[in-house]
C-alpha positions as protocol buffer text, in pm:
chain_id: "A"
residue {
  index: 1
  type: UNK
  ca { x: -358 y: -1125 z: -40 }
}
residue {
  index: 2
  type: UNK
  ca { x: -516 y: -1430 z: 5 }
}
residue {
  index: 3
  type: UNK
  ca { x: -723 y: -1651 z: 262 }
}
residue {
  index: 4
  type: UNK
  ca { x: -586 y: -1802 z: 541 }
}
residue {
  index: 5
  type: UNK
  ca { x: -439 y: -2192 z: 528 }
}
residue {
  index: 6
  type: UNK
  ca { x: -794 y: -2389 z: 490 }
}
residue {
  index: 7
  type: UNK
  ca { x: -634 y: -2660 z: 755 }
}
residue {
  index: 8
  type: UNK
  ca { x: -740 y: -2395 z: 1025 }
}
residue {
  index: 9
  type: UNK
  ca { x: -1090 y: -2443 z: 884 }
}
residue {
  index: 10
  type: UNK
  ca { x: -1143 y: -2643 z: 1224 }
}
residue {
  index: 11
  type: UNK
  ca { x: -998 y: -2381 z: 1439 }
}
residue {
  index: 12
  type: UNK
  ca { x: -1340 y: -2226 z: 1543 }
}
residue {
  index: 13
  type: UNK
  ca { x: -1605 y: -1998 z: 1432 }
}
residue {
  index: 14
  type: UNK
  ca { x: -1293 y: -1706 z: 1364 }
}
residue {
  index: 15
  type: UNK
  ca { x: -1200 y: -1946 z: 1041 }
}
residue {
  index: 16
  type: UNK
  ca { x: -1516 y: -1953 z: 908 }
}
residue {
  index: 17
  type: UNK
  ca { x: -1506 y: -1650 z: 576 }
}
residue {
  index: 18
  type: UNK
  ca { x: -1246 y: -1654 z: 466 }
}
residue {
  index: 19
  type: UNK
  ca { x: -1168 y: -1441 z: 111 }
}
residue {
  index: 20
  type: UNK
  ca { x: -951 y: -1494 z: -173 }
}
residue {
  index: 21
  type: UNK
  ca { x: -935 y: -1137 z: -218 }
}
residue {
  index: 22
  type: UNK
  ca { x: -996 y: -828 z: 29 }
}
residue {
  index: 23
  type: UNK
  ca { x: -1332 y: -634 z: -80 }
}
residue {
  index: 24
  type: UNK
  ca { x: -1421 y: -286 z: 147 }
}
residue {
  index: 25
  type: UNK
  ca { x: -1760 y: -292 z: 213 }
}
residue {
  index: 26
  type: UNK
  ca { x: -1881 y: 67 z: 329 }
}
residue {
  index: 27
  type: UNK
  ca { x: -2003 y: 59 z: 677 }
}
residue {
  index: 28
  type: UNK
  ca { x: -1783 y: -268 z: 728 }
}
residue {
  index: 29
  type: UNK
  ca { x: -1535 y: -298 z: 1057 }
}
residue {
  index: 30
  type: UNK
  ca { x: -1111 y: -397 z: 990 }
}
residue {
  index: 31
  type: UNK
  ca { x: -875 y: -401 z: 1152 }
}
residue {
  index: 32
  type: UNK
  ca { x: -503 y: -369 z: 1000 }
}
residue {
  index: 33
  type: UNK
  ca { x: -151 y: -446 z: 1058 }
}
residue {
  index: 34
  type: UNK
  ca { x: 87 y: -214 z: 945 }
}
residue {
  index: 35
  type: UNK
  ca { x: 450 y: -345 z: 896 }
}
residue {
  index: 36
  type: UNK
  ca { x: 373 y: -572 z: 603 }
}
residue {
  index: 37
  type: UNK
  ca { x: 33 y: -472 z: 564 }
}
residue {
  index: 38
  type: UNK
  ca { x: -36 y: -93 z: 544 }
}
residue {
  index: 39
  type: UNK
  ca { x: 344 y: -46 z: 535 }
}
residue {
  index: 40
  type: UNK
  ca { x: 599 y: -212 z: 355 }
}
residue {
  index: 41
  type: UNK
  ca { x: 738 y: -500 z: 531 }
}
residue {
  index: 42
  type: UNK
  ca { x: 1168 y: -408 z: 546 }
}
residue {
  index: 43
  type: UNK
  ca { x: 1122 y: -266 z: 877 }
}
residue {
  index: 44
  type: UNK
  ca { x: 992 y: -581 z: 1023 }
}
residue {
  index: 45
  type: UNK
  ca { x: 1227 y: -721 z: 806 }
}
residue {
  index: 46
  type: UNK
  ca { x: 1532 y: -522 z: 942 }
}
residue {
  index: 47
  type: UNK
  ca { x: 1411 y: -605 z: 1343 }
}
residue {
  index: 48
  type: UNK
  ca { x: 1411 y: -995 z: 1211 }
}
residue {
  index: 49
  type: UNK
  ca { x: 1719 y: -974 z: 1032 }
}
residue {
  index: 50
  type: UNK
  ca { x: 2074 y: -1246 z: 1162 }
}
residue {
  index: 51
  type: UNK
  ca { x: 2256 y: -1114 z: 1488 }
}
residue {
  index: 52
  type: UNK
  ca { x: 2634 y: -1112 z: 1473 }
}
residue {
  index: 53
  type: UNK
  ca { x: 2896 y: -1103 z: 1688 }
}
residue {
  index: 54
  type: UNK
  ca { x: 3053 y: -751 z: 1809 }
}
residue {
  index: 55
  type: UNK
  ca { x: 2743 y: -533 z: 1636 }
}
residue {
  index: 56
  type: UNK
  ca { x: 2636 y: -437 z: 1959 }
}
residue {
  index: 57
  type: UNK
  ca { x: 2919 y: -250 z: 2038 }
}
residue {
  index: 58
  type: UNK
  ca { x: 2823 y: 40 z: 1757 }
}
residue {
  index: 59
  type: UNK
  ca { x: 2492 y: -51 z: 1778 }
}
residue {
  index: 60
  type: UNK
  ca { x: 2479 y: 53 z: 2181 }
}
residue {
  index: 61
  type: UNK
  ca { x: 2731 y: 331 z: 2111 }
}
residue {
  index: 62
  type: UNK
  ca { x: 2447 y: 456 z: 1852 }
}
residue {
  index: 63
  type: UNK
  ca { x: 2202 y: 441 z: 2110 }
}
residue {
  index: 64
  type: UNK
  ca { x: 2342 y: 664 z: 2372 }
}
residue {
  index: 65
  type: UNK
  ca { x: 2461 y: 923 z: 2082 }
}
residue {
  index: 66
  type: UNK
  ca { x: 2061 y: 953 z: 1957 }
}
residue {
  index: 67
  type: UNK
  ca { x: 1895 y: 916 z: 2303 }
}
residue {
  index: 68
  type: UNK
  ca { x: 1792 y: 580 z: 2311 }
}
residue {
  index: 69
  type: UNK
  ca { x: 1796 y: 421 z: 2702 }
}
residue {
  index: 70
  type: UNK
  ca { x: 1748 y: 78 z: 2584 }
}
residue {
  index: 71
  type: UNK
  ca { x: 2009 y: -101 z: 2802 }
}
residue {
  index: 72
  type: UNK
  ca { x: 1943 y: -463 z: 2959 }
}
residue {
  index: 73
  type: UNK
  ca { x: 1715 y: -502 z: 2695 }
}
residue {
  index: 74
  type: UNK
  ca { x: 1695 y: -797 z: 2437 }
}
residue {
  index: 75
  type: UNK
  ca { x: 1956 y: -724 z: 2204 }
}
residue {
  index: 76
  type: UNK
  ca { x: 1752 y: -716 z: 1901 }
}
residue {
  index: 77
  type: UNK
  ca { x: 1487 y: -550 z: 2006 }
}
residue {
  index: 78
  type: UNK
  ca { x: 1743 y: -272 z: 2131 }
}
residue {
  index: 79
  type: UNK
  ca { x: 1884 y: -253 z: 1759 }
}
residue {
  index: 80
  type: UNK
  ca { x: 1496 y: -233 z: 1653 }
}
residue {
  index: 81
  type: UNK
  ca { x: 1458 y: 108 z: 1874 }
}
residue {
  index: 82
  type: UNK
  ca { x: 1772 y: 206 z: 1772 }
}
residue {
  index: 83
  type: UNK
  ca { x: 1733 y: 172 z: 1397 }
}
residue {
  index: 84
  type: UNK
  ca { x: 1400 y: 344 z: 1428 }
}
residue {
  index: 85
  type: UNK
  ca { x: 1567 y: 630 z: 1600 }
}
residue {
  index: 86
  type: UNK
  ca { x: 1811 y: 654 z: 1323 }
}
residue {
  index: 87
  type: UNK
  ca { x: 1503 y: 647 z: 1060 }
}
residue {
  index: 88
  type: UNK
  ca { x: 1333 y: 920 z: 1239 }
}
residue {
  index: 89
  type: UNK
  ca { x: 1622 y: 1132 z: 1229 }
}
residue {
  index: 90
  type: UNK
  ca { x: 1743 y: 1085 z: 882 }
}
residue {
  index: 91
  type: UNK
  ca { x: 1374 y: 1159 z: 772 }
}
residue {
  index: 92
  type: UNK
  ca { x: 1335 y: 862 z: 681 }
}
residue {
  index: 93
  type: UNK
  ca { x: 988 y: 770 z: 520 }
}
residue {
  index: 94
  type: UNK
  ca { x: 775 y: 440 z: 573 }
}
residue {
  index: 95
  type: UNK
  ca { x: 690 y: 228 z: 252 }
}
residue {
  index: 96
  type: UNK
  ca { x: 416 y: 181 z: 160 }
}
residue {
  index: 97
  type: UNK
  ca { x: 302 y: -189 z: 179 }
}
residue {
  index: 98
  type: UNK
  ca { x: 18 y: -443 z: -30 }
}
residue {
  index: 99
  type: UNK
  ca { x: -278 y: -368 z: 179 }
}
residue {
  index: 100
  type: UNK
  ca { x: -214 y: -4 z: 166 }
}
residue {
  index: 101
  type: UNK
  ca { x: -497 y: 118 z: -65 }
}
residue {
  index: 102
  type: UNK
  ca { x: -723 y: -126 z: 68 }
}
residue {
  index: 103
  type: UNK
  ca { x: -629 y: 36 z: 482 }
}
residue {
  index: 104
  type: UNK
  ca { x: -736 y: 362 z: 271 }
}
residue {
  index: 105
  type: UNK
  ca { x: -1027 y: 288 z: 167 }
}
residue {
  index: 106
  type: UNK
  ca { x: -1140 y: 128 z: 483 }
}
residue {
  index: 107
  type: UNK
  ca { x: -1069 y: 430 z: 659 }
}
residue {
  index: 108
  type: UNK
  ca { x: -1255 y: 661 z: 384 }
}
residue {
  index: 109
  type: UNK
  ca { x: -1531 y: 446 z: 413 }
}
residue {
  index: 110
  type: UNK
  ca { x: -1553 y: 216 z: 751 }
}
residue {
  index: 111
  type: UNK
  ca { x: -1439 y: 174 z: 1064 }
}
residue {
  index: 112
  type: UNK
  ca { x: -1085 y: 117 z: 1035 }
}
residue {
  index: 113
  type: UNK
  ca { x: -823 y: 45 z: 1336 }
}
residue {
  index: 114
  type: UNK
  ca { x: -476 y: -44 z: 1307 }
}
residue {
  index: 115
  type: UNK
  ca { x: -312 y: -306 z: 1522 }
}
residue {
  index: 116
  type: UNK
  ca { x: 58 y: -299 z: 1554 }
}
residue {
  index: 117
  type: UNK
  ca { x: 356 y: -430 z: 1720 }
}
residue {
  index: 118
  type: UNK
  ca { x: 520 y: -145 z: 1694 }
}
residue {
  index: 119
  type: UNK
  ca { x: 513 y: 59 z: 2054 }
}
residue {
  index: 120
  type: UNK
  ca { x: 871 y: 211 z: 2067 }
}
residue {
  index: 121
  type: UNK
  ca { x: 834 y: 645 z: 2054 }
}
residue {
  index: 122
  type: UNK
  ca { x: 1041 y: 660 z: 1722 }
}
residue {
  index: 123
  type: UNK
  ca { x: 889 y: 328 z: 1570 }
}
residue {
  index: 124
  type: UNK
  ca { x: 528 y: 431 z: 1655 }
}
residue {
  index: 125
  type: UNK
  ca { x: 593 y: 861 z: 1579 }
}
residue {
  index: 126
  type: UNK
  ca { x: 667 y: 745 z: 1238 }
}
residue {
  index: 127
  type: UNK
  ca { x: 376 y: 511 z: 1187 }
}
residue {
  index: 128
  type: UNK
  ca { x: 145 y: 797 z: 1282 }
}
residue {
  index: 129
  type: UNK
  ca { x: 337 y: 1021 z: 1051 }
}
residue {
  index: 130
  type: UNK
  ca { x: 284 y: 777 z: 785 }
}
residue {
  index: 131
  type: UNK
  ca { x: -103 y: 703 z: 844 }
}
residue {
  index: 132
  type: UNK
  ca { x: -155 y: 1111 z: 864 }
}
residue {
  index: 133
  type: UNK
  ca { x: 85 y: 1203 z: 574 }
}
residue {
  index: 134
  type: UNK
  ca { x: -121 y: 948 z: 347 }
}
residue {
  index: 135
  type: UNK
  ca { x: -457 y: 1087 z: 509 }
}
residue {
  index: 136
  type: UNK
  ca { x: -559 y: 717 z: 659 }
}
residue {
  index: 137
  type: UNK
  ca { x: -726 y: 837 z: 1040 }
}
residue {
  index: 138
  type: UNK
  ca { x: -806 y: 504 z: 1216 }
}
residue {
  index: 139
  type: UNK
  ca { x: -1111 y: 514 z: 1443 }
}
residue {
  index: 140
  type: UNK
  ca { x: -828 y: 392 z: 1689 }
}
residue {
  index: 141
  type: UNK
  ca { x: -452 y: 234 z: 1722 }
}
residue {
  index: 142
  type: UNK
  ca { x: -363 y: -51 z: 1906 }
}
residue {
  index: 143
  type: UNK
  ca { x: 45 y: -23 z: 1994 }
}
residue {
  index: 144
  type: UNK
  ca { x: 85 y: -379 z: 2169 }
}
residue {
  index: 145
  type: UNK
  ca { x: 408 y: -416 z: 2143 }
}
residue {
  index: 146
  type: UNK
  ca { x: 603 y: -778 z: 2162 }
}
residue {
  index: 147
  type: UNK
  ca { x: 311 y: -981 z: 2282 }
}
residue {
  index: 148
  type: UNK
  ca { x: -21 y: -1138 z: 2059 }
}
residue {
  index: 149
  type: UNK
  ca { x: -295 y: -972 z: 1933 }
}
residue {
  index: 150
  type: UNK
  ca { x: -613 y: -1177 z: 2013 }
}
residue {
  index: 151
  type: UNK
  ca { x: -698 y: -1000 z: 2300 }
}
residue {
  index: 152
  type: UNK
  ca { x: -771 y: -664 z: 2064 }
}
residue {
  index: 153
  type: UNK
  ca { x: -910 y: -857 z: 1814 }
}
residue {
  index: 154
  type: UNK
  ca { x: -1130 y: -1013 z: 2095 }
}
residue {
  index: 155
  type: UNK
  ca { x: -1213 y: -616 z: 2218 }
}
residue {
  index: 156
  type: UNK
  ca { x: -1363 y: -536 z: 1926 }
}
residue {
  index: 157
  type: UNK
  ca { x: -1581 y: -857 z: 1833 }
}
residue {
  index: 158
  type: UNK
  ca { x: -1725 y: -804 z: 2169 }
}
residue {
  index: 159
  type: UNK
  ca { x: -1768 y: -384 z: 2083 }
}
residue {
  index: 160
  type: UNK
  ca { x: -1938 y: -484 z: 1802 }
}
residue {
  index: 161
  type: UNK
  ca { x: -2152 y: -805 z: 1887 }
}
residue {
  index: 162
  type: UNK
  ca { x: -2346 y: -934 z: 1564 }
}
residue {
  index: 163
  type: UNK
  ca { x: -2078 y: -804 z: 1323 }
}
residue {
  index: 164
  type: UNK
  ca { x: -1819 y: -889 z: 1109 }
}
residue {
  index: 165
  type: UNK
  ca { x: -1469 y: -764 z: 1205 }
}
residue {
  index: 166
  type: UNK
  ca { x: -1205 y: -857 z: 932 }
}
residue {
  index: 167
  type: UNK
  ca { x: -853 y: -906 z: 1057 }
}
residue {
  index: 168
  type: UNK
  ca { x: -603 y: -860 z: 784 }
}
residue {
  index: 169
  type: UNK
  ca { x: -251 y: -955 z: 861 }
}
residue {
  index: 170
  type: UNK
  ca { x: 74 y: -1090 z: 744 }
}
residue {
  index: 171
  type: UNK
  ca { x: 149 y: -1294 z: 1012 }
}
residue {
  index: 172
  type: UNK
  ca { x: 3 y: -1647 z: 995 }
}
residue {
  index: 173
  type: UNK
  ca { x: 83 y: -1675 z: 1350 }
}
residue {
  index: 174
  type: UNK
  ca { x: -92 y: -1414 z: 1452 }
}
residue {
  index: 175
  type: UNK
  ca { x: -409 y: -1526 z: 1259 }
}
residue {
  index: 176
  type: UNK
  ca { x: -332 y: -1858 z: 1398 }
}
residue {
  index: 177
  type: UNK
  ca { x: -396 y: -1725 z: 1774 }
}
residue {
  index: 178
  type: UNK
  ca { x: -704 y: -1547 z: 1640 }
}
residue {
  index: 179
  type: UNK
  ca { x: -890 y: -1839 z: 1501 }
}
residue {
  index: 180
  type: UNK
  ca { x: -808 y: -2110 z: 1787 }
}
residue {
  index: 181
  type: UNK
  ca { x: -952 y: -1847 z: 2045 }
}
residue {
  index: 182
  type: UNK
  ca { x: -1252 y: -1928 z: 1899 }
}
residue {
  index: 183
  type: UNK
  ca { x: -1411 y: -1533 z: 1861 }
}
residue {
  index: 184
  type: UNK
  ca { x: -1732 y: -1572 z: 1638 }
}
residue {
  index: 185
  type: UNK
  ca { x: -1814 y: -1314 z: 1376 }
}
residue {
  index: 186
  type: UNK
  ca { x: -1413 y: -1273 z: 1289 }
}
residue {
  index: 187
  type: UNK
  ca { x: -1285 y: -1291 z: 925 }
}
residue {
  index: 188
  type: UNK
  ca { x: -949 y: -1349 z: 889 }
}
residue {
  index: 189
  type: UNK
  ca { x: -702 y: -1214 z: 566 }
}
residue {
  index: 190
  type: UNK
  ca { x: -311 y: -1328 z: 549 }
}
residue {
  index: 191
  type: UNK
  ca { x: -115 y: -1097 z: 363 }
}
residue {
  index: 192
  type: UNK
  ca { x: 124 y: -1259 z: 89 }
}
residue {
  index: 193
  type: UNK
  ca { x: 484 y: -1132 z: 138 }
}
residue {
  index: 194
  type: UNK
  ca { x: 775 y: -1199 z: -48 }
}
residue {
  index: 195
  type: UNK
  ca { x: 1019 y: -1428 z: 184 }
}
residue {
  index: 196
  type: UNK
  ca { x: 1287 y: -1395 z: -82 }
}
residue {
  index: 197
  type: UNK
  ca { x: 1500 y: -1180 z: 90 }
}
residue {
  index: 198
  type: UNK
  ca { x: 1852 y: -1114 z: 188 }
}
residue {
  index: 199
  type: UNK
  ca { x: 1850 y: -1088 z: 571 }
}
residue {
  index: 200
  type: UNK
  ca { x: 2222 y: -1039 z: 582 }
}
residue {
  index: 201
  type: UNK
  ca { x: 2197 y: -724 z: 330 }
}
residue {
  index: 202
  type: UNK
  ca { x: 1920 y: -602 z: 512 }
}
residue {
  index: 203
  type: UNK
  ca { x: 2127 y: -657 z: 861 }
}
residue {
  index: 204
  type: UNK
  ca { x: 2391 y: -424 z: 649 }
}
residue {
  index: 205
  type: UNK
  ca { x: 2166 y: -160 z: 559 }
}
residue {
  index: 206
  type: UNK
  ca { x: 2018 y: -136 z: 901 }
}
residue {
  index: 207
  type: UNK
  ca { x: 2343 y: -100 z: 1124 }
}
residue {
  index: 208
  type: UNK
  ca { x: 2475 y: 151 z: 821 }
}
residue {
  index: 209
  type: UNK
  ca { x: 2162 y: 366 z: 885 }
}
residue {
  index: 210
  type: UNK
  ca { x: 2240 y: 377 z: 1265 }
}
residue {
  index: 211
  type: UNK
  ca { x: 2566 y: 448 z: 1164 }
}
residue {
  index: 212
  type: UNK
  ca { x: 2493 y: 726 z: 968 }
}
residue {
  index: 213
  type: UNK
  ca { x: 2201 y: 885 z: 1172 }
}
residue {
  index: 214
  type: UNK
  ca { x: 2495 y: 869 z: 1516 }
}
residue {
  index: 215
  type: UNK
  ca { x: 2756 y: 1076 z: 1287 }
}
residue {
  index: 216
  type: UNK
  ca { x: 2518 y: 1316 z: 1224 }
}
residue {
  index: 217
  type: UNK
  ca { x: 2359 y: 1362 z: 1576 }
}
residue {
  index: 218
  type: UNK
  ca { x: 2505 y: 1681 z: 1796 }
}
residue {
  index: 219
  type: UNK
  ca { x: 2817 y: 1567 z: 1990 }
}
residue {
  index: 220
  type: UNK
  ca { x: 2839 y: 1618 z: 2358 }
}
residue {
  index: 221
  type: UNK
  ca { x: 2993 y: 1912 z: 2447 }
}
residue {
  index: 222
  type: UNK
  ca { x: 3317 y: 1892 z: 2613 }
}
residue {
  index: 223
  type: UNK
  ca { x: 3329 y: 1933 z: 2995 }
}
residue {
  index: 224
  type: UNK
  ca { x: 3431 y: 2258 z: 3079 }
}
residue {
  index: 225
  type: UNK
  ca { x: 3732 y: 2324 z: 3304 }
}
residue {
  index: 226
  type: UNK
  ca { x: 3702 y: 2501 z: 3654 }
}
């Protein structure tokens, strides 16, 4: 983990403190990511991954075999709900991720939310299955979905007016929003991730676990003759 870009320095009071390395301070206020964060970052990964031609085909034929009613949705984001439908019912686990003993500890010993953009049923079922599994109870869990984050982050500098409220994330666009709304008392921590990977392999192993997870869901029973 380290600080944030010092060129946002100028962004407003939310740049000011930043950290070269994440402390918990008992009593203190955070608020976490997951993908990338808590958890390991493939699954973002996986939902980021290329988009070829004639996946969708499988991809939607996946969807209707495990109960996913995603159509006329952005493509990728119906392959994201799809592949975390397939993850749920393989039994699939969540990784854990860089910040995860850090999220622990916060939640041992502070007040510790989670903000997320996951806010599909499987995506988020499994992220709760994860945090409880691990025995990490945020104080609460923002599921937001495909839009920004500043207006939680804002939420809670204004719950708790006075305090710090430390914002670690992996997106540098995300902290980016934070700091140029200008929300005093915010500290702001990018998570370092590892950019070096294959997002065609990953685009592999993500259509092969939809793949796998449609094979083994129940088949529709024939229609019976009258």
């Amino acid at each position: 983990m380290r600080s944030l870009d010092p060129a946002l320095a100028g962004a407003g009071d939310a740049a000011a403190g930043f950290a070269r390395d994440l402390a918990i301070s008992p009593g203190g206020i955070y608020v976490f990511d997951f993908d990338g964060v808590i958890a390991s970052p493939f699954e973002d990964r996986a939902y980021k991954a290329p988009v070829k031609p004639g996946e969708d085909g499988p991809v939607m034929e996946a969807a209707a075999r495990l109960g996913v009613r995603c159509q006329g949705m952005d493509y990728r984001y119906q392959r994201h709900l799809v592949f975390q439908a397939a993850l749920w019912r393989l039994g699939i686990p969540v990784g854990r991720g860089p910040a995860f003993e850090q999220a622990a500890e916060a939640a041992r010993t502070g007040q510790m939310f989670v903000l997320t953009a996951r806010s599909g049923w499987f995506a988020v079922e499994r992220c709760r299955s994860f945090l409880a599994d691990h025995g990490i109870i945020p104080v609460d869990m923002f599921t937001v979905g495909r839009v920004g984050k500043v207006a939680q982050v804002g939420m809670l500098c204004r719950e708790f007016p006075g305090r710090t409220v430390t914002f670690v994330e992996d997106s540098a666009a995300h902290l980016q929003s934070v700091a140029a709304a200008g929300l005093g008392g915010v500290h702001l921590v990018l998570v370092d991730g590892d950019e070096n990977t294959d997002g065609e392999e990953i685009r592999r192993m993500c259509l092969g676990t939809i793949a796998a997870a449609a094979e083994a869901a129940p088949r529709p029973a024939p229609a019976r003759r009258i």
